[in-house]
C-alpha positions as CSV (number, residue, x, y, z in Angstrom):
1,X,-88.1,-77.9,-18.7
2,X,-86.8,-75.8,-21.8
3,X,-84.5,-77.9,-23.9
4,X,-80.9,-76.6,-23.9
5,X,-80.0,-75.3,-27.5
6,X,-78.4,-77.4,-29.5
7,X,-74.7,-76.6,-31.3
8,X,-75.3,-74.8,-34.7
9,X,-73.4,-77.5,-37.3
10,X,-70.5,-76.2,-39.5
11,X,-73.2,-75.2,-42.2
12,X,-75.2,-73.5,-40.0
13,X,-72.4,-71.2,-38.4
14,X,-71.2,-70.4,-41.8
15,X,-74.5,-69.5,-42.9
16,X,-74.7,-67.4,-39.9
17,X,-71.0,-66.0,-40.3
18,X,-71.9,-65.0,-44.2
19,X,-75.2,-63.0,-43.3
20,X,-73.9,-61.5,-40.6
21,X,-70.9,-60.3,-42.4
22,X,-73.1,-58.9,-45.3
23,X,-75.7,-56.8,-42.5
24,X,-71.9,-55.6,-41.2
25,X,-70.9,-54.5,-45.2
26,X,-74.2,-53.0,-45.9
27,X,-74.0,-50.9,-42.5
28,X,-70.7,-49.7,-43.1
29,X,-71.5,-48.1,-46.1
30,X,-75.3,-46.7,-45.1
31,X,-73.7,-45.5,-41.5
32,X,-70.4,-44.2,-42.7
33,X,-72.4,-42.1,-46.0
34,X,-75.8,-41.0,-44.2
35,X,-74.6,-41.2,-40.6
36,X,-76.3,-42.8,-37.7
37,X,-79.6,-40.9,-37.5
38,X,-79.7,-40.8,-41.2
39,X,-78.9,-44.6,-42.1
40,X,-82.0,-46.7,-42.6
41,X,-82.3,-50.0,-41.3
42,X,-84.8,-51.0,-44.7
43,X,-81.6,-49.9,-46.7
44,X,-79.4,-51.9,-44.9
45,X,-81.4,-54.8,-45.3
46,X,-82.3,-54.4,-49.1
47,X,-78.5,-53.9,-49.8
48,X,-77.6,-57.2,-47.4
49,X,-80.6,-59.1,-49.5
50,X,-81.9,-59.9,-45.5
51,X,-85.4,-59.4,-44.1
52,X,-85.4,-57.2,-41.7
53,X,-86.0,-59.6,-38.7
54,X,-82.9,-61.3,-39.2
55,X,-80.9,-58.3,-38.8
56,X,-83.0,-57.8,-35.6
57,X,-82.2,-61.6,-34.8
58,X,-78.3,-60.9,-35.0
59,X,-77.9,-57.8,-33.7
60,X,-81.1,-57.2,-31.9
61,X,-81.3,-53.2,-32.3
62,X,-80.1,-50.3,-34.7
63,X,-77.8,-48.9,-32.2
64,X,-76.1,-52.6,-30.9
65,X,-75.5,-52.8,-35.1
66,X,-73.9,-49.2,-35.5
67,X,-71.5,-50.0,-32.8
68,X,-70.7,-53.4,-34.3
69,X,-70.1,-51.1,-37.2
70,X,-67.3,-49.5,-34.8
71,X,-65.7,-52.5,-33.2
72,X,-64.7,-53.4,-37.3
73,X,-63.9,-49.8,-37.9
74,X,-61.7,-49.7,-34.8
75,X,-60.3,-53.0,-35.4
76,X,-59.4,-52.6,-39.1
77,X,-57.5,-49.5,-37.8
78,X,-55.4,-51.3,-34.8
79,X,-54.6,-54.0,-37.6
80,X,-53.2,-51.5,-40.1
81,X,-50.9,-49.3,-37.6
82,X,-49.9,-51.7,-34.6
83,X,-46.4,-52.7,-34.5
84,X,-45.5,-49.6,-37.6
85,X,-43.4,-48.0,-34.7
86,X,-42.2,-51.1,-33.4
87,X,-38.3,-51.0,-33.9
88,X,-37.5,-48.1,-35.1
89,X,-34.6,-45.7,-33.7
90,X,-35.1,-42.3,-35.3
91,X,-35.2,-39.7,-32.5
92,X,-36.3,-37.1,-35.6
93,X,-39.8,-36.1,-36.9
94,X,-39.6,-38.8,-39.9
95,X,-40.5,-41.7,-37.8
96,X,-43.6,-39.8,-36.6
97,X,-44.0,-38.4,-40.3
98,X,-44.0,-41.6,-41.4
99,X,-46.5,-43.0,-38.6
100,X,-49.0,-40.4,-39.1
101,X,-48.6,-40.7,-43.2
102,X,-49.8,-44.1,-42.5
103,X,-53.1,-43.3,-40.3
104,X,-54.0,-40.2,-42.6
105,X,-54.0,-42.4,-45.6
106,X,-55.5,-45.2,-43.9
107,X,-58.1,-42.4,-43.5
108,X,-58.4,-41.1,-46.7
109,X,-58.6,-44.8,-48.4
110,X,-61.4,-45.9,-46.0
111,X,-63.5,-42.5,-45.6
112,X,-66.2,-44.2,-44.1
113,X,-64.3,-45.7,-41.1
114,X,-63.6,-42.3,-40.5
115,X,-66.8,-40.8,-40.5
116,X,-68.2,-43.8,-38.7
117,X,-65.8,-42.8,-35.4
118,X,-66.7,-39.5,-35.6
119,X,-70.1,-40.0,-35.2
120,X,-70.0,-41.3,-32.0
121,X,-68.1,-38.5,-30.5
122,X,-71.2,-36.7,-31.0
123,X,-74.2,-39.2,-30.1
124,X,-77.2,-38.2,-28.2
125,X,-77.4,-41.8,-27.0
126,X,-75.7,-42.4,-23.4
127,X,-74.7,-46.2,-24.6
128,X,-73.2,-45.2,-27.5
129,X,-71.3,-42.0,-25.5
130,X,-70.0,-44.0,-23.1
131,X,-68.9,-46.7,-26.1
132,X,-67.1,-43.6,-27.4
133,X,-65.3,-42.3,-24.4
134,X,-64.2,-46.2,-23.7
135,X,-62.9,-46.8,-27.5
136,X,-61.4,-42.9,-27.8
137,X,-59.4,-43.4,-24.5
138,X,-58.2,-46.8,-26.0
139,X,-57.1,-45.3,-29.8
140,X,-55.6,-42.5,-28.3
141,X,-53.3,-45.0,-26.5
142,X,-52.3,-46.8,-29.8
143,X,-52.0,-43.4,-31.3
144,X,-49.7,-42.3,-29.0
145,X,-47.1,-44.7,-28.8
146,X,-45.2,-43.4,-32.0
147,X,-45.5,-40.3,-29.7
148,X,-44.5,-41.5,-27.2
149,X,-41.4,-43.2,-28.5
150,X,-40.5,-39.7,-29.8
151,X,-40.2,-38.3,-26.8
152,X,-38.7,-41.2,-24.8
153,X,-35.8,-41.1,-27.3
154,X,-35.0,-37.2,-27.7
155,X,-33.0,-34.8,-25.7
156,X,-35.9,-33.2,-23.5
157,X,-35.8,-29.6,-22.1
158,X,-35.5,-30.0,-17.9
159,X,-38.3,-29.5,-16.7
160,X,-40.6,-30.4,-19.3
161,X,-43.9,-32.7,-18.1
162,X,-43.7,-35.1,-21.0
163,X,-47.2,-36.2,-20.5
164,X,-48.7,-32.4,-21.3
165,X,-46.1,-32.4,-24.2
166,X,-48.0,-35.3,-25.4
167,X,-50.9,-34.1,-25.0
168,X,-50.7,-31.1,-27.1
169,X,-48.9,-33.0,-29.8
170,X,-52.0,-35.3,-29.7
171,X,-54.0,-32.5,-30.1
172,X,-52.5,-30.9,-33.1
173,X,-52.6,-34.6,-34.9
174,X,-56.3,-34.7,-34.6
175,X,-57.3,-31.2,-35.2
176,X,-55.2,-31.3,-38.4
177,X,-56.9,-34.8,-39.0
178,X,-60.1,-33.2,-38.3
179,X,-59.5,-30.4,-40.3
180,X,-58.6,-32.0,-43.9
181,X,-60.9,-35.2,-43.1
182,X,-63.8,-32.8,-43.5
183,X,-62.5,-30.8,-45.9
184,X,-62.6,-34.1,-48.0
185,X,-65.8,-34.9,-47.1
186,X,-67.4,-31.3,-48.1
187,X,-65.1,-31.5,-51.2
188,X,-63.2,-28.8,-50.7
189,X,-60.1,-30.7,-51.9
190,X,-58.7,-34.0,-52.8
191,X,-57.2,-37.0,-51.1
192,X,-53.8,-36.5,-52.6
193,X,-53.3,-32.5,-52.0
194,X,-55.4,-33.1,-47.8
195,X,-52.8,-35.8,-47.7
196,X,-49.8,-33.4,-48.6
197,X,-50.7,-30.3,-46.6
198,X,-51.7,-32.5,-43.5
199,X,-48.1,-33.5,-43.6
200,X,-46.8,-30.3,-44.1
201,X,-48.5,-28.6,-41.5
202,X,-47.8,-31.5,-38.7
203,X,-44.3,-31.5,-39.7
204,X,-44.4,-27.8,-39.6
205,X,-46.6,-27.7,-35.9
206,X,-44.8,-30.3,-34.3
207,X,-41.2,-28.2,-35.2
208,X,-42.8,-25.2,-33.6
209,X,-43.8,-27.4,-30.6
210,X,-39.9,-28.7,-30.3
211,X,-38.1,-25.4,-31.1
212,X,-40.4,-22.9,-30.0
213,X,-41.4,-19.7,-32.3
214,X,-38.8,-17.6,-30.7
215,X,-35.1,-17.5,-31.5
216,X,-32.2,-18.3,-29.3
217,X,-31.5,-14.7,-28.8
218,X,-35.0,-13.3,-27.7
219,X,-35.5,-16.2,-25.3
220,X,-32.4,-15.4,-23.6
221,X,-33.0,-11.9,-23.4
222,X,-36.7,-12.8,-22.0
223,X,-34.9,-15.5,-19.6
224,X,-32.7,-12.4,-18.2
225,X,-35.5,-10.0,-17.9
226,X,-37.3,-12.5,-15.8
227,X,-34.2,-12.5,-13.5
């Protein structure tokens, strides 16, 4: 009969806390700067000052380490904007100016955790596809809730579906994230200025969204002509 493993002592589990916690740096910063297909597991290891079969002995395969990688990028995330919306009564664009300020700077601080997530959007691997579609789902609810607060507390058209108003604003907030994230990335510009016109233009998208690009006037004249 196999003998049942005995409890690791205090020692031992902070031994096995610390190494595991420098494989988890080390991969952050080989995933986030060569990507997933790129990052080498002898780098990670060299950088963690492990042999490689302990990082196999933790985290038993590249791929279950990359998405370890993502469960701390993810998490570090939820920790920063959770609760930021959480009391506030504005019904204008500065509490959603303010929200988004707060994610695209978490962003540009932490530019690996950002191009950690958006690697797994575009993974050949079906494990780490499905892990994508299961933690997108889940970070576009968090996302959404300063959103979502928006609308619940401002004067909606009748007949407006709320839900496809969301969406679209959604969608504008991570194409312009998108958009200036890679820009960064290519060095195109700098944190400061991708900071400044990412605000601009979501302040300046989400007014056309609200108002509309046509003026009082010409959308009752339309309205009539309809009639």
């Amino acid at each position: 009969m196999a003998r049942s493993q005995q409890p690791l002592s205090g020692k031992e589990a902070a031994k096995n806390s610390e190494s595991r916690e420098k494989i988890i740096r080390a991969a952050f910063k080989e995933f986030g700067e060569h990507g997933y297909e790129g990052a080498s597991t002898n780098q990670i290891c060299l950088a963690a000052g492990i042999s490689k079969g302990l990082l196999y002995h933790y985290f038993g395969s590249k791929e279950k380490l990359f998405l370890s990688v993502c469960d701390c990028c993810i998490r570090d995330i939820e920790e920063e904007l959770i609760g930021l919306m959480e009391g506030r009564t504005a019904v204008d664009l500065n509490a959603l100016s303010i929200f988004y300020r707060k994610q695209a700077d978490f962003f540009l601080e932490h530019p690996n955790h950002y191009h950690i997530l958006s690697q797994i959007v575009n993974s050949s691997s079906e494990s780490i596809a499905a892990y994508a579609e299961e933690k997108n789902n889940r970070y576009r609810e968090q996302a959404s809730i300063a959103l979502r607060l928006f609308l619940s507390r401002s004067p909606i058209r009748s007949g407006v579906d709320k839900e496809l108003a969301l969406e679209l604003m959604l969608k504008i907030v991570e194409n312009l994230q998108r958009r200036y994230m890679d820009s960064i990335r290519q060095q195109h510009i700098s944190m400061q200025l991708a900071q400044q016109l990412m605000e601009h233009q979501l302040m300046a998208s989400m007014d056309i969204v609200l108002h509309g690009i046509l003026d009082s006037d010409q959308r009752k004249g339309l309205a009539e002509n309809e009639l």
